[in-house]
Structures are given as structure tokens and as C-alpha cells.
N, C-alpha and C positions, 0 to 999 in steps of 0.2 A: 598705503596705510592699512595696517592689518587690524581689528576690532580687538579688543582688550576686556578679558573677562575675568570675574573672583569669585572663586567656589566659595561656595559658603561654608564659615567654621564648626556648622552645624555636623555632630558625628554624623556618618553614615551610616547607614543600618551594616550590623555586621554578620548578619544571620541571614542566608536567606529569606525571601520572601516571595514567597508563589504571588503570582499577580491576583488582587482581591476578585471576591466572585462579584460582590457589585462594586464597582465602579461606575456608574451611567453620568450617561451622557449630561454636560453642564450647560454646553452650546454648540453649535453649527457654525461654522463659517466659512460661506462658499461650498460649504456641502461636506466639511473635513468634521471629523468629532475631533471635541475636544473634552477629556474627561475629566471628573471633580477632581480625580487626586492631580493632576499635572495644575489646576488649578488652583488648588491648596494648597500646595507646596512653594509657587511661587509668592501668591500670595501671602505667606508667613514669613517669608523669605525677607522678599520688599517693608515687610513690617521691622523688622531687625534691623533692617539698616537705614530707614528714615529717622529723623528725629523727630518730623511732627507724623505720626501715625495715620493713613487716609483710614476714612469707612471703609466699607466692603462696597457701598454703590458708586464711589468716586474711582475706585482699584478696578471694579467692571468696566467701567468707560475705558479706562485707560489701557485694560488688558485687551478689550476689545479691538482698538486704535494698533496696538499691538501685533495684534492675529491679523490684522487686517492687512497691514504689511508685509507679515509675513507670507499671507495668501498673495499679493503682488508681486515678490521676489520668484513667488512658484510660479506663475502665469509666465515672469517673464523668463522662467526657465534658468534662473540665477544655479538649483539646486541641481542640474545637469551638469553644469562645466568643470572643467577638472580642478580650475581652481578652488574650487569650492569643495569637491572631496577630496583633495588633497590636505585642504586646510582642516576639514573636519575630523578626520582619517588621523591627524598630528593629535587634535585632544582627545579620542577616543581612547589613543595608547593611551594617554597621561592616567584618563579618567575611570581605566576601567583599574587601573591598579588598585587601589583601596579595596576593590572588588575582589581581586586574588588572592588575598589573603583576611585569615581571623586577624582586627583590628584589636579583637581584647583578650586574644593571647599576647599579641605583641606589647601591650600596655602593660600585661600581666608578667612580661618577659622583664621588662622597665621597671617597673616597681621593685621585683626581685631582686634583680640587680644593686638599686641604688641600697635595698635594706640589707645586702649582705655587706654593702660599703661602708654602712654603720657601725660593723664589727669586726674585730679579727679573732680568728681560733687554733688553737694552739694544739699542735696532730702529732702523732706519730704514724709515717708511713711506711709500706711491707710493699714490695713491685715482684712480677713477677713474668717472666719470658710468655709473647704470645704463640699458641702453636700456627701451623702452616695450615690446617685447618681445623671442621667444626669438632672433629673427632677430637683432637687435642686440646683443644680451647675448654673443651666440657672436662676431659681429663686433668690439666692445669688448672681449671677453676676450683674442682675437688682436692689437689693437693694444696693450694690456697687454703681453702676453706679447713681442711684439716688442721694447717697452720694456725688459724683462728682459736677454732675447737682447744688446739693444747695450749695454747693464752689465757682462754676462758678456763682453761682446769689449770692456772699459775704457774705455768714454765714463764720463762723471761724473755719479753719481747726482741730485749737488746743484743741476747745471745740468739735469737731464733734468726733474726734480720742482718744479723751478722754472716748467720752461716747461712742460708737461704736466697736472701732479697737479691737483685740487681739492680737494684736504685744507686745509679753511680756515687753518689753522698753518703750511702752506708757506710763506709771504714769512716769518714771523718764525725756523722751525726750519730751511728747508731740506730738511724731509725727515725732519730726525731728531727723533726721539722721547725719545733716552735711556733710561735705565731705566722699566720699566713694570712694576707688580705685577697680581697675579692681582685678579680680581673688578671690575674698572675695565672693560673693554671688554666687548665683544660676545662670547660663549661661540665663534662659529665665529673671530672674531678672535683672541681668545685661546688660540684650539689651536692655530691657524698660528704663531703667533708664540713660545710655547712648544714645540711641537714639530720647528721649524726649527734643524738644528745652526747651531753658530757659525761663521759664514763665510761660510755659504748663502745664497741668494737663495729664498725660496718661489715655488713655481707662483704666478698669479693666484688669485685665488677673490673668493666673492662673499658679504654679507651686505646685510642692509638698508639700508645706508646708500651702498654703492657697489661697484665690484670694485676688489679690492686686490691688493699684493704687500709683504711685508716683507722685511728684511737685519737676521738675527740678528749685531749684532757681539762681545757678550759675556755673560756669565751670572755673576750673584754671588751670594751667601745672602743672603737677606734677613733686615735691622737686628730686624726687630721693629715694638717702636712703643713713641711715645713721649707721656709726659702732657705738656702747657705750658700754659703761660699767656704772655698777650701782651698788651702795649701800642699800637694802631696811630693815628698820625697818619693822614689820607687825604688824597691827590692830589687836585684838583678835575675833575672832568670834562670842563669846559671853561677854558679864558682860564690855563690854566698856563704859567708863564715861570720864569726864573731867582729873580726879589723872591719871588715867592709860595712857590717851593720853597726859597728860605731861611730865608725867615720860619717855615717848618713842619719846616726842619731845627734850627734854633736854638729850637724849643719841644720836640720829642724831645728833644734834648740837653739841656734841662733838667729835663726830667723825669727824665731817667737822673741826673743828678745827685740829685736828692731822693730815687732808689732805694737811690742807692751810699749817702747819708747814713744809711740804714736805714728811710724809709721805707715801711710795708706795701705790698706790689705790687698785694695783690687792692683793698686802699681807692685808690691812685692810678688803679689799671685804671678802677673806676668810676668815677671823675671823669673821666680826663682821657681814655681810650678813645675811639676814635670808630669802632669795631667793633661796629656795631649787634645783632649775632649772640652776643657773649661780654662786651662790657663789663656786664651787669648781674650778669653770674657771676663777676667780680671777674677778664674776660680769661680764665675758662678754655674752653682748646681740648677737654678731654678727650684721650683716644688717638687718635696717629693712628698710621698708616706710610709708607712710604716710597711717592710717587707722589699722593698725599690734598693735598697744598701746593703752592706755585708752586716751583718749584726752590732760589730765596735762601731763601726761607724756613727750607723743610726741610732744606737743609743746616745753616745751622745749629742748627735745634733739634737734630739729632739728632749735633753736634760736641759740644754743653755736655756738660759733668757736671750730673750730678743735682744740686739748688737752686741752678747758678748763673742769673745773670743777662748777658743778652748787651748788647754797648756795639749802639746804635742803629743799622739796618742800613736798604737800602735794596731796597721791591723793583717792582711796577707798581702797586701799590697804596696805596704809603706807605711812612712812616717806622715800622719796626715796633722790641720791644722784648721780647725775651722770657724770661719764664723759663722752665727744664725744673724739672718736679717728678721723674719719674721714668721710667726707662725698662723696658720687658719684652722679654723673646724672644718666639718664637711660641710659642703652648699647645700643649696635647697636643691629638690628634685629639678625643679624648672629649670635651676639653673646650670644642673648637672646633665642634664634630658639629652642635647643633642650629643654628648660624647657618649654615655650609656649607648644612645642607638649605636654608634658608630662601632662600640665595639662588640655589640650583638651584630650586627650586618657580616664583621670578621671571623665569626665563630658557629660551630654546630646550630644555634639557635638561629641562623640568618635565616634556615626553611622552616621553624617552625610554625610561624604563621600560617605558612603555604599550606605547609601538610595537614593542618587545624581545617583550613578551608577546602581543600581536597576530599578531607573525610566528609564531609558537611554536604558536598559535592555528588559524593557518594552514594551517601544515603538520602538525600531527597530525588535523585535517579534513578532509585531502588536497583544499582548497580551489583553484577553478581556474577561470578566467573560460571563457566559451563561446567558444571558436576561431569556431565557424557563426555569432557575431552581428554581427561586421564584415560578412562577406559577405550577411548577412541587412540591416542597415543599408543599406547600399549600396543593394543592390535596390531596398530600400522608396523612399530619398530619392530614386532615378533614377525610377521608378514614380508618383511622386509629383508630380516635376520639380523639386522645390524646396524646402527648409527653412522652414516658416509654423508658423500656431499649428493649423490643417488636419491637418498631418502629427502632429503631435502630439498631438492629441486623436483625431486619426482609428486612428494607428498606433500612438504610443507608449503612450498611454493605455490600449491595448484589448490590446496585443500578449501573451501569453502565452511568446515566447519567453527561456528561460534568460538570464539576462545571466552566471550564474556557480552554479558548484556545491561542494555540501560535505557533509560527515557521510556516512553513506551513502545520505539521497534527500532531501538538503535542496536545493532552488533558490529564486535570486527572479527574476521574471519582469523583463520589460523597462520593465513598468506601473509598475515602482516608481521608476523615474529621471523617469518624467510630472512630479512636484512640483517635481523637482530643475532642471529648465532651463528657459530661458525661452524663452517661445514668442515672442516679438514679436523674435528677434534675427535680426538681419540677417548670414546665414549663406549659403556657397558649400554645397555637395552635400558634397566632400572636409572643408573645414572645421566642417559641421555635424555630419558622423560622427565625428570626433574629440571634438568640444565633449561630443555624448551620454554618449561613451563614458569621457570625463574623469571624470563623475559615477559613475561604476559603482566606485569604490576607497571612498567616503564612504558610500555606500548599502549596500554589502555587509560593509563593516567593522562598522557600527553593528550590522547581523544579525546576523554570528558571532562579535560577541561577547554579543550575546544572548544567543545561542544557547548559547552555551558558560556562561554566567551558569546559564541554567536547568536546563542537566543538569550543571552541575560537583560537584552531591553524587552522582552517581553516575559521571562518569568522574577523579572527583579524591577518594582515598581519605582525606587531610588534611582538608579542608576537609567532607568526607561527615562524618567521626570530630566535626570542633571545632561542626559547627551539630548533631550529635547531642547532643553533648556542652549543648551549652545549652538546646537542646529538650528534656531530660530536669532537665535543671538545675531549667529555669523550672516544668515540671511535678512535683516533687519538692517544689520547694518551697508552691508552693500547695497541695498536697494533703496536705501537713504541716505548715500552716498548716490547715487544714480540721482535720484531724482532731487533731491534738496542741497545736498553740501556744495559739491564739485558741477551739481546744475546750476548751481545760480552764479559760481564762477565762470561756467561755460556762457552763459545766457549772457555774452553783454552786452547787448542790446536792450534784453529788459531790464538788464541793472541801470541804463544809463537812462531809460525812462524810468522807471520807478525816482533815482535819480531827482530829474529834472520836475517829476512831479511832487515829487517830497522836499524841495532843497531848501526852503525856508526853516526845512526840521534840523540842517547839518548848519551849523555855525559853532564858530571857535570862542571861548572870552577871549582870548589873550592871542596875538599875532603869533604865527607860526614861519619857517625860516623853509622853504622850498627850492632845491637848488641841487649843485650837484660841488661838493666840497672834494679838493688835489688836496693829497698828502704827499708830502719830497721828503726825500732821505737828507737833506740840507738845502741851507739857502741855496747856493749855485745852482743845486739843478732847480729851484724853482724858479729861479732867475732868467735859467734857460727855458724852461716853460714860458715864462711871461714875453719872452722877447719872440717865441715861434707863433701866440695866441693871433697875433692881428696880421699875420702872414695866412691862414688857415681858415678855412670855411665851417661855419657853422656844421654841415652836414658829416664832416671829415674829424672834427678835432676831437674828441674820443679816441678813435680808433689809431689816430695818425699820433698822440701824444703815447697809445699805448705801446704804438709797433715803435718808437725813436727813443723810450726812457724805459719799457718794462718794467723791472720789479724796483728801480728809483724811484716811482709814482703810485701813487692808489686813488683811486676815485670812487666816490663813493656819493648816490644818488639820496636824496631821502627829501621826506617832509617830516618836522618835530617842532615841537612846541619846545620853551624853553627850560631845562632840566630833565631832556631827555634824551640829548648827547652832545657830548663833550667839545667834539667841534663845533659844530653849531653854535653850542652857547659859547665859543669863546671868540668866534669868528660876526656873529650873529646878534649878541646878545651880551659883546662883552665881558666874557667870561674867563674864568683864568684859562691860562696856556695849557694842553693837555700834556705829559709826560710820557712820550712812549718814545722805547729802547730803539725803534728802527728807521719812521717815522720823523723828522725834528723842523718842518717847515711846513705850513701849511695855507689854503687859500680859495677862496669862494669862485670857483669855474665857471661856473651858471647859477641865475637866482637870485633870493633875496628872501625878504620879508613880505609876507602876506597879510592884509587882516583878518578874510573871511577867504573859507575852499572855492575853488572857480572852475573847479570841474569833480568829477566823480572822483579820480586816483586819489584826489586829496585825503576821502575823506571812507576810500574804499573798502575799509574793516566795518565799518560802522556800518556801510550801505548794504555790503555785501551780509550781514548778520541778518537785519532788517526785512532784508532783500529774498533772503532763508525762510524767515517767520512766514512771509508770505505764501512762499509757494509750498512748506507746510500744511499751512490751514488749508490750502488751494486742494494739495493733494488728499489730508484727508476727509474732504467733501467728494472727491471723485472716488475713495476708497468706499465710501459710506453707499452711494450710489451704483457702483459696479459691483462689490460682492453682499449679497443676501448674507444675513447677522439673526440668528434667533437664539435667546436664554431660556432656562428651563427655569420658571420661578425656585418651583417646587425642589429641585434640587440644589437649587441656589440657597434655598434653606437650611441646605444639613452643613454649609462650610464653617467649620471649628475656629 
């Protein structure tokens, strides 16, 4: 059995936090500190989640009682074994994550999202080829940007995107987009294009797919979305002429006729559908919204009322035919929250967090690359005469010099970017000190944030408290598993005294049914059972009835009062017959009726609880007396 813990819903600090200058000491136990804030924290903790609220003097006993165990699990060396860091080791990954990243960018990321979901905006977009490198990217961002410039001095967009743009959609839009919803394009697209007032032109900018510029021309609330169902005729791909698209308008049309007659839409959808996608679901779309459709489409699903049906419409794909089942507004954020993350996790925004916390990182390690290592490079590659795999193994390999520094005397040498570049490239002097020096952002990040991982229980007072918190959790519970839960199982000998000494405390109201109940897969074989019983030795008949009928038979021991199972009560207690599919004959093996327990088994959950309580109390009297316990009043005063 593994312990079971619940972080608390309490945010976690998202800033770091240098560990405070005073912290002192709250109390000693066994000679350990334990300080106010790991004290305070719990304690605030436990207040959240009680309903009746302790004092602070009642929470001291109890935390004390607490440490005191956990000082026992230490004695007895619980926090050595592997099982135990192995176990711990599992929720450290869990828990330092919230750690790795800014919590209130990512919130900040969240919220963004769902408010651009509240709107759609209506663009004209210009794309434009990316060069092979930076040289050209700055070159092409200026021919862009010129493009702009002669817009703003009223040339015609639709002729310039015409003859300029590469957005595959030009010959058919011109340029324009129309309305556009959030979570369709590219995250750096979609902030330009939302964040551009209306009227404006945006700067250029660049994503993966090319450099752009948008013209916001208008902004509405967005519809929502909408349930349908649809009927589609399809267009042929090739040899299409006016005969063939009559003939496929005059078969729509009459299937709208057989709808209008009453019809079932989802049974016609299946037939006559040629929507390889939704005709087996009877034509349904599910939800969609505004931008998810071809334009005819979506207009009019989302003109119907709710369960009508539309007369037969036309769009590049066919004759389509649809119903609206129903329509929704936008949810609430809560209730939109976990799909938002999900589709931040899939796009440029899934490292923001990180990198928020990395800079954060950064500058509290007053981190700083080595000014001396350009002119150190330099040197070397003139000294050398030339960029090889020579200079590399001769120089970079072996070099000791700083590439960057942090903490108060952390550095990494230059040796560590050796893995990172390639030695076989074919490199100028100028351009091979850049390439080197390019690696030194991937290589020094991966460090401090190591770095910062392995001392963050002692410069991050949060995250110090929550893996305390479960280090003592996990050793608390083993060691009261040791001596109280699975000891008073083990103990039975003292259970049976404790027992014999208490047994006037166990008594039943109501006769219980003690015994061991045969379940047959029919009369016969139990018939056959009852005829082998008084051939068979008590000591034998179990195992001898198990090895001659197998899976024909079930046996089944127990002790139960009556309405607490089936056979029993109906074998027992007169009770109706049970019903079960495999099962159909049943019969009382051993036993009977009892009035009152007559030995321990009977009555063993009970004793064994009881039996717990004791050696509890027992132990913490010996916990009290083996580890020295001192409070600090005085400090015990400042807890908030």
C-alpha cells in the first residue's frame, strides 16, 4: 500500500523567492530544526481543509506527535532505503514542475486565448516567400514593408496581392480573408491579426510559413457554434459540365422533397449522403463555429433556427442540405480552460511559460556570458588560421575558458560547446565565431536550470515546505504502518489477548450466520456434492471438493449479520433466492447461526481497530519519552 497525498489548491508562488533572512528556529525535535515557515505553512494548510478550525495550541500537540514520527522512521533508517527514494524521487519530478515554469504567464496565455474567442476579425492578408537566410529575411521584410508603404499612399491592395503575395488563396480571395476565429492560424499570426486596430495595416512579420502583413477591417462577437447535420451531393473532380451538375442538382432536390414530406434526415443522410466523414452518423457535423466551414455553408447553418431544415444550396463541393439541431454561445472560461491549455501545449506558446521562468532564472543568478570569450575565440581561430575539426579538439575541447557565469562561482567552460558544433563545417574565421558562440544560449540554459532544480529546496521556501511536506508524509506513513496498522495484524497474540480481555465489549444485537456457503452451477452437481460430503474427512473436504468440480463449485467463507449478503440471507435468514448468471444451486458446507462472537475472527475488524488505538497511544508515550521536544514560545508568537 503506497501513502496518498493532495497538494494543496493553494497557488504556488510564481516568483522566485530567495529563502528569507529570518526564518528561526520554531522547535527541536531530537536535535533537527524545524522552522516557522515550514510550520506555517502547514499549519494554514490543515486549516483549509478542516471544517472545525483547531487553535494553534491544539495543532502544536498534534504537529509535534507528528515530528515525532517522523524522527522514528529516521532512527529507524526508513529514509535510507531505496524504496523510499525511489518513491520520493516519483513526486519530486511531479512537484517541481509548477516550479519550471511562470504560472502567470501561462494563466496570462489562458485568458488571451479564451478573449480572442469572443471575437472574430475580418483581415486582408499579403504572404511573402522566406529567404534562406538572415541576409534575405531582412531584404524580403523591406520589400514587404514597401508593399505596405504604397497601400498607405492608396495603391490597391487587391491588385498589389495579386501580383506580389504567394498565399495560395490569392487568385480565388484577392487577398481577403474575411472573418477569421481564434485557434485556426499560427499563434504569431493570430496575435497580429487580433491585435491590429481596425483600419490599420500591421508591420511585416514572420512565421513558419512566410513573412506577412495583415489589414484589420472589422471586428464582431463571435456566433458561437452551431450542432448540424447535413446532406451532401459531391462534384466530380474531374469531366464536370453543366448535364452532370443537373443531374446532381435535380437528385438534391429531391431528396429535399422526401425531407419536407417528413422523411427522417438522419435515415436519408445514411442513404443518400456522399459525405464519407458524417454520412454513417446519420450527416452529423457535431459543433462547429464560425470559420471551421466553407463560407455558403456556414452561412447558412448558422442563419437556420434551431430543427429547421435548409432548401438545397450550392458550394465547391456540392449540393449540400442541412439541418441545425441546435445552437450555443461561448462557455464560460472554466469551462473552456482545459481545451484552451491543450491547444496552447500544441503551439509556439507551449515554452512560454518556461522561457518567462528561465529569464527569472537568469537574473536572480545574476547570469552573464564572458565579455573576454569573443576576443579569446578570435585569437584562437586566427592562431589556428582556420575553422577544422583541429581547432576543435585541439582548442575547444581542452579549453577551460568561461563561456558564461552564475550563482556566486558557478561557470562552464568552453569544453562544453565541443559536443555542440560541428567540426567537419565549412567555416570563415568571422563566421565560425559566431556559429560557436550561437551554442552557448542551449548549453548554459540546460545548466541553470539544473542548477537551479538542485538547490531550489533551499533558495525556494514553497517548494522547500511542499517536498518537506511529502518527505515526512511518506515517512510517517511507513513507520505507522510499521508499528501500528500491519503491527497489530502481525501481533496476534496480543490481539487475542487484548481479545479475551475486552470480550464483554464485542457482542452482536442480532445472530450472525458463520460458516462456509457451496455455490453449483446446478442442482446435479450439487447433488453430486452432497452425495461425496459423508464419504470425506473434515480436514480434506475443501480441497478434495475443489480438485473433483473446479470452476462447477465456489466456496465461500464468511461471517455476516443479516442484509449483508445474499446467500447468507437467503440460505440463513430466509431470504430470497439470489440471481446470478453462472452460479444456480446453492448450500450451507459448514456453520450456522451464532448469537454472540466466540472467538477473535468473528469479530476481527472491530478488535483489530481497537487493538490499533492502543498501540498508538502506547507508541506515542514511547515517542514522547525517547526523542527530546522543545518550542520556542517567543517565536511561536509571530505564526500569522
Amino acid at each position: 500500500m503506497k501513502a496518498k497525498f493532495i497538494i494543496s489548491s493553494v497557488l504556488l508562488g510564481t516568483a522566485l523567492m530567495a529563502l528569507a533572512a529570518k526564518d528561526p528556529v520554531l522547535m527541536k525535535i531530537n536535535g533537527k530544526d524545524v522552522k516557522l515557515s515550514e510550520f506555517e505553512y502547514l499549519y494554514h494548510k490543515n486549516n483549509q481543509q478542516q471544517v472545525e478550525k483547531e487553535t494553534l495550541d491544539q495543532y502544536v500537540e498534534r504537529f509535534k506527535i507528528y515530528k515525532l514520527k517522523v524522527a522514528d522512521a529516521e532512527a529507524a533508517g526508513i529514509d535510507t532505503t531505496q524504496a523510499f527514494i525511489k518513491e520520493l524521487d516519483g513526486y519530486k519530478a511531479d512537484l517541481v514542475k509548477p516550479f519550471l515554469e511562470d504560472t502567470t504567464v501561462r494563466e496570462k496565455l489562458v485568458r488571451e486565448a479564451y478573449d480572442r474567442m469572443s471575437k472574430n476579425v475580418d483581415i486582408d492578408h499579403f504572404m511573402y516567400t522566406m529567404g534562406t537566410d538572415d541576409a534575405d529575411n531582412i531584404k524580403y521584410m523591406q520589400f514587404v514593408d514597401s508593399i505596405r508603404n504604397c497601400i498607405l499612399n492608396g495603391e490597391d491592395w487587391e491588385e498589389l496581392a495579386l501580383k506580389y503575395s504567394i498565399d495560395p488563396s490569392v487568385k480565388r480571395n484577392k487577398g481577403h480573408y474575411g472573418f477569421i476565429v481564434s485557434g485556426v492560424f499560427p499563434y504569431e499570426f493570430e496575435k497580429v491579426a487580433f491585435e491590429t486596430p481596425v483600419g490599420e495595416i500591421s508591420k511585416p512579420f514572420r512565421t513558419d510559413y512566410g513573412i506577412h502583413m495583415v489589414r484589420v477591417n472589422a471586428v464582431r462577437p463571435d456566433e458561437g457554434q452551431v450542432h448540424a447535420e447535413h446532406i451532401l451531393k459531391l462534384f466530380p473532380r474531374q469531366g464536370m459540365n453543366d448535364t452532370i451538375k443537373a443531374n446532381i442538382k435535380a437528385s438534391i432536390d429531391s431528396i429535399y422533397q422526401v425531407l419536407k414530406a417528413g422523411a427522417n434526415f438522419e435515415e436519408v443522410a445514411k442513404v443518400e449522403s456522399q459525405d464519407p466523414g458524417s454520412a454513417k452518423r446519420g450527416g452529423d457535423l457535431g459543433f462547429f463555429g464560425r470559420g471551421r466551414m466553407v463560407p455558403q455553408f456556414e452561412k447558412v447553418a448558422f442563419e437556420l433556427a434551431d430543427g429547421e431544415i435548409s432548401e438545397p444550396f450550392e458550394t465547391s463541393y456540392g449540393y449540400h442540405i442541412i439541418k441545425r439541431i441546435e445552437g450555443k454561445k461561448l462557455g464560460t472560461l472554466d469551462e473552456l480552460r482545459t481545451n484552451i491549455e491543450q491547444r496552447i501545449s500544441m503551439d509556439d506558446r507551449a515554452r512560454m511559460p518556461q522561457k518567462a521562468r528561465l529569464a527569472e532564472v537568469k537574473k536572480f543568478y545574476n547570469y552573464k556570458v564572458n565579455d573576454a570569450l569573443d576576443g579569446y575565440l578570435l585569437k584562437e581561430l586566427q592562431k589556428n588560421g582556420k575553422y577544422d575539426s583541429a581547432f576543435v579538439a585541439n582548442v575547444v575541447a581542452k579549453s577551460n575558458m568561461p563561456i558564461c557565469t552564475f550563482a556566486k562561482d558557478q561557470s562552464i567552460p568552453l569544453s562544453a560547446l565541443a559536443g555542440k558544433i560541428n567540426p567537419k563545417a565549412k567555416l570563415d574565421i568571422l563566421p565560425a565565431k559566431g556559429y560557436i558562440e550561437s551554442k552557448i544560449d542551449d548549453v548554459a540554459d540546460k545548466a541553470i536550470m539544473n542548477y537551479y532544480v538542485d538547490n531550489l529546496i533551499n533558495d525556494n521556501v514553497d517548494y522547500r515546505n511542499l517536498i518537506n511536506e511529502y518527505r515526512d508524509g511518506i515517512l510517517m506513513f511507513e513507520i505507522s504502518n510499521r508499528r501500528v496498522w500491519e503491527g497489530a495484524s502481525r501481533d496476534t497474540t496480543g490481539l487475542e489477548q487484548f481479545y479475551l480481555a475486552n470480550k464483554d465489549k464485542y457482542t452482536w444485537t442480532a445472530p450472525h450466520f458463520k460458516g462456509i456457503i457451496l455455490s453449483a452451477t446446478n442442482d446435479s452437481v450439487l447433488n453430486l456434492v452432497k452425495g461425496m460430503i459423508p464419504t470425506l474427512g473434515a480436514d480434506t473436504l475443501t480441497m478434495t471438493l475443489h480438485r473433483r468440480f473446479g470452476s462447477q463449485i465456489k466456496m465461500e467463507r464468511m461471517t455476516v449479520a443479516q442484509g449483508e449478503n445474499s446467500l447468507a440471507d437467503y440460505l440463513a435468514f430466509n431470504g430470497k433466492k439470489p440471481d446470478n448468471k453462472k452460479y444456480k444451486a446453492f448450500m450451507v458446507l459448514e456453520g450456522g447461526l451464532q448469537a454472540q462472537p466466540q472467538e477473535v475472527a468473528d469479530v476481527r475488524g472491530q478488535v483489530t481497530s481497537d487493538y490499533q488505538d492502543v498501540l498508538e497511544k502506547k507508541w506515542i508515550e514511547e515517542l514522547k519519552a525517547k526523542y527530546p521536544v522543545t518550542v520556542n514560545k517567543k517565536v511561536l508568537k509571530q505564526v500569522k
